[in-house]
N, C-alpha and C positions, 0 to 999 in steps of 0.2 A: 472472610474472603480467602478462598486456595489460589495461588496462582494469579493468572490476570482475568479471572473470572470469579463474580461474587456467586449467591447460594443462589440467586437465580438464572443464574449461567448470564448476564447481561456482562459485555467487558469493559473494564475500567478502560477511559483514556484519556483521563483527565492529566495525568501526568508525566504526558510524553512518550507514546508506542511504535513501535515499530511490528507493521502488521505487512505481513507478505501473502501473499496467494500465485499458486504456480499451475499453470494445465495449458493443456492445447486450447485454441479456439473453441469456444461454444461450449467448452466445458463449465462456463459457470465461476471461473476466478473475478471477472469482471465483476457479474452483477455482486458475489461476495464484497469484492471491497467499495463498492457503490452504495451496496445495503449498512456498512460501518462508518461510513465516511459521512454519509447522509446523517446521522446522529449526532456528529460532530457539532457541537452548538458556539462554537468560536466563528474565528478569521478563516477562511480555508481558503487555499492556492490548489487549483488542477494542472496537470502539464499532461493535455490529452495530446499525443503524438499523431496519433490517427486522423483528425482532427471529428471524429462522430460520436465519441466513447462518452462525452458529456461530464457533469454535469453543465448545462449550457441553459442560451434562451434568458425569460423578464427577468430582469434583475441583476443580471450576471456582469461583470465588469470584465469584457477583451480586450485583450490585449495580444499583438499583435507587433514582428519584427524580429530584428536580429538584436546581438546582445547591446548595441549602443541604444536602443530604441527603448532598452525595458527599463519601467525605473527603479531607481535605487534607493529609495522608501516608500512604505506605503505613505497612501494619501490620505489624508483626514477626508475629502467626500468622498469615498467607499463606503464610508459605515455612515449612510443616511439615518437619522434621524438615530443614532447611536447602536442600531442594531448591525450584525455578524454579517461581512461581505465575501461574497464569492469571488473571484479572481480567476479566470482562467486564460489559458495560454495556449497556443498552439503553433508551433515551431515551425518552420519550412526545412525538411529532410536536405532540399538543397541549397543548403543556406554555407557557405564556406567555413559558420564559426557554431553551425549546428550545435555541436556539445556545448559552445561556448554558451549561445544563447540560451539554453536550456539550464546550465549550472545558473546561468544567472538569475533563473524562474526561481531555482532551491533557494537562492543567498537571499532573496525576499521574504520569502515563508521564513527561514532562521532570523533573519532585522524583526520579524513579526511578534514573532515567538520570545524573543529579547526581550523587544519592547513591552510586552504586554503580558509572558507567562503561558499564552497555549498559540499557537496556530495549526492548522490542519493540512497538510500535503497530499494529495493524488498526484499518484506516478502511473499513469497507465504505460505499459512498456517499461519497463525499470531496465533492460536490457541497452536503451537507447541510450536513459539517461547518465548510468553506472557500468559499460561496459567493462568484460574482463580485461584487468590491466591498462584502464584508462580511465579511470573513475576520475572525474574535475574534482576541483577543492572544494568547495563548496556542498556538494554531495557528498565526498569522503565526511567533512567535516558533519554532517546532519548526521550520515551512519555511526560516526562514532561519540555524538556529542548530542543525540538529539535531547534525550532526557534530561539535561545540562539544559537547552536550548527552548525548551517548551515546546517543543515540535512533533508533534504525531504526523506519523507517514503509513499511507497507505498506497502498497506496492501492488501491481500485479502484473505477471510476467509470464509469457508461452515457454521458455528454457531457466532451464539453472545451470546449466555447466557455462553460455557466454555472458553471463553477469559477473558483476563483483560479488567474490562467497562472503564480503562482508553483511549484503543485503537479508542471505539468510542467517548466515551466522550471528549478527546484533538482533534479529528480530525476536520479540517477544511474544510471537504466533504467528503459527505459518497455515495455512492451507494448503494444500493438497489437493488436486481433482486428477483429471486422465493426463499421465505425462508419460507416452508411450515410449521417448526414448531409455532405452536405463541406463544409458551413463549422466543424464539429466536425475534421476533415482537416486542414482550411487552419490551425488552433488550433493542432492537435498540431504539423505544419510548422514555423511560426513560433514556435512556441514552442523548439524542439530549435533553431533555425537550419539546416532544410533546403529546400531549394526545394520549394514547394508542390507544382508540378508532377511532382519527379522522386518525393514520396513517391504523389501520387498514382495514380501509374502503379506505385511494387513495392503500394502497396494493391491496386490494382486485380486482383494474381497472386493474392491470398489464397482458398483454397478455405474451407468449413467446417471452424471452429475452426483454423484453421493462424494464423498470428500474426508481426508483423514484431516486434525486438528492439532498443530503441536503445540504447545507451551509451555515455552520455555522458562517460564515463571511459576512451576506446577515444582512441588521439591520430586528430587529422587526418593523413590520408594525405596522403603528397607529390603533388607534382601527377604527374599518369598513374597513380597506383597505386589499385588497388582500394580504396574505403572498406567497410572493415570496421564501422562504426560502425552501419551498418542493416543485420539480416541477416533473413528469411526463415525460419520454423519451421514443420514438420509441427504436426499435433493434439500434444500430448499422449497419451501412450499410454495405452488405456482403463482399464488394470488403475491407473494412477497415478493415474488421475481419479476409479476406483471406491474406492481407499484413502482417498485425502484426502476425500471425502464421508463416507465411513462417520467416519471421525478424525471430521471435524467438526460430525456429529451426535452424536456416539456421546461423548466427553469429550476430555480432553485430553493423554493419555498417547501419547507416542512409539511 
């Protein structure tokens, strides 16, 4: 295996990832970390902000409230009949301890992860959950300890400049889709350590919905050798886009 990708391009995440995706609306970040998450064969926690981004519906275990309300282990009937339970959440934006509430969706998925060696996190909005220069503890502590923690997270977020740069900066694959600001650009850049200008210029090839791929788990090339570490993707294929849609309306059965 190179990287966080074996010889058949499928990604490991058995062992704790931190997986980002960044584009405007309708670009296709979502159904990205939907279509990764969906894989996921553990425990997984959602913190849909929106409250429609899913995965939702039969099966699905809500929860609902401000941070007193959420609990603070998991429960042994989640995992009916010992199979993998979904958990999702959905915060009230007017809620007085909003972040608060929300940090305490992450400190579940990490108790998860503890206990057990893997859980799964969806973060739709990561800007909400990690904003710049107020990142809760509990989400600092996943960005810097997830792989310590058994925790894979999967992020996706419409900006880079008002998040935590830890979110790029720890992540071990980022996506890329349409992010028309370029100081959101210059973010991602510097955040990966790549020259502003030369990501600007493979953004600038991106047609609709196509996407660059970084990995951070790919080595540095020697000097002359091609860097494999940014690479250039087609769409998504529509039939893969129309499944993980329906999956993530529809409930959460494989």
């Amino acid at each position: 295996m190179s990287g966080s990708f074996d010889v058949s391009g499928r990604l490991s995440i058995s062992d704790g990832r931190i997986i980002v995706a960044v584009g405007k609306k309708r670009s296709g970040k979502s159904v990205m970390v939907l279509s990764l998450f969906r894989t996921y064969p553990w425990d997984r926690v959602v913190i849909d902000v929106a409250g429609d981004d899913g995965p939702h519906g039969a099966g699905a275990i809500e929860i609902r409230g401000a941070v007193q309300d959420i609990p603070s282990a998991w429960s042994r009937a989640w995992n009916l009949d010992g199979k993998a339970a979904l958990v999702r959440y959905v915060p009230d934006p007017g809620s007085p301890t909003y972040l608060a509430d929300m940090d305490a969706m992450v400190a579940l998925a990490l108790r998860r992860g503890q206990q057990t060696g893997h859980c799964g996190l969806l973060i739709h909005e990561g800007g909400e959950v990690a904003p710049s220069n107020r990142t809760p503890p509990n989400m600092r502590r996943a960005l810097m300890q997830s792989r310590h923690q058994g925790l894979s997270m999967f992020i996706a977020m419409p900006r880079a400049l008002s998040v935590d740069p830890l979110i790029i900066g720890q992540a071990d694959v980022v996506y890329v889709f349409d992010l028309p600001n370029p100081d959101d650009r210059k973010r991602v850049a510097n955040s990966i350590g790549m020259d502003p200008l030369d990501f600007e210029l493979a953004w600038r090839e991106l047609e609709a919905h196509e996407y660059l791929r970084y990995d951070s788990n790919e080595p540095r090339p020697p000097n002359g050798a091609a860097d494999t570490r940014m690479l250039h993707f087609p769409p998504l294929p529509r039939a893969r886009v129309e499944s993980v849609l329906r999956w993530a309306k529809g409930g959460h059965e494989r």
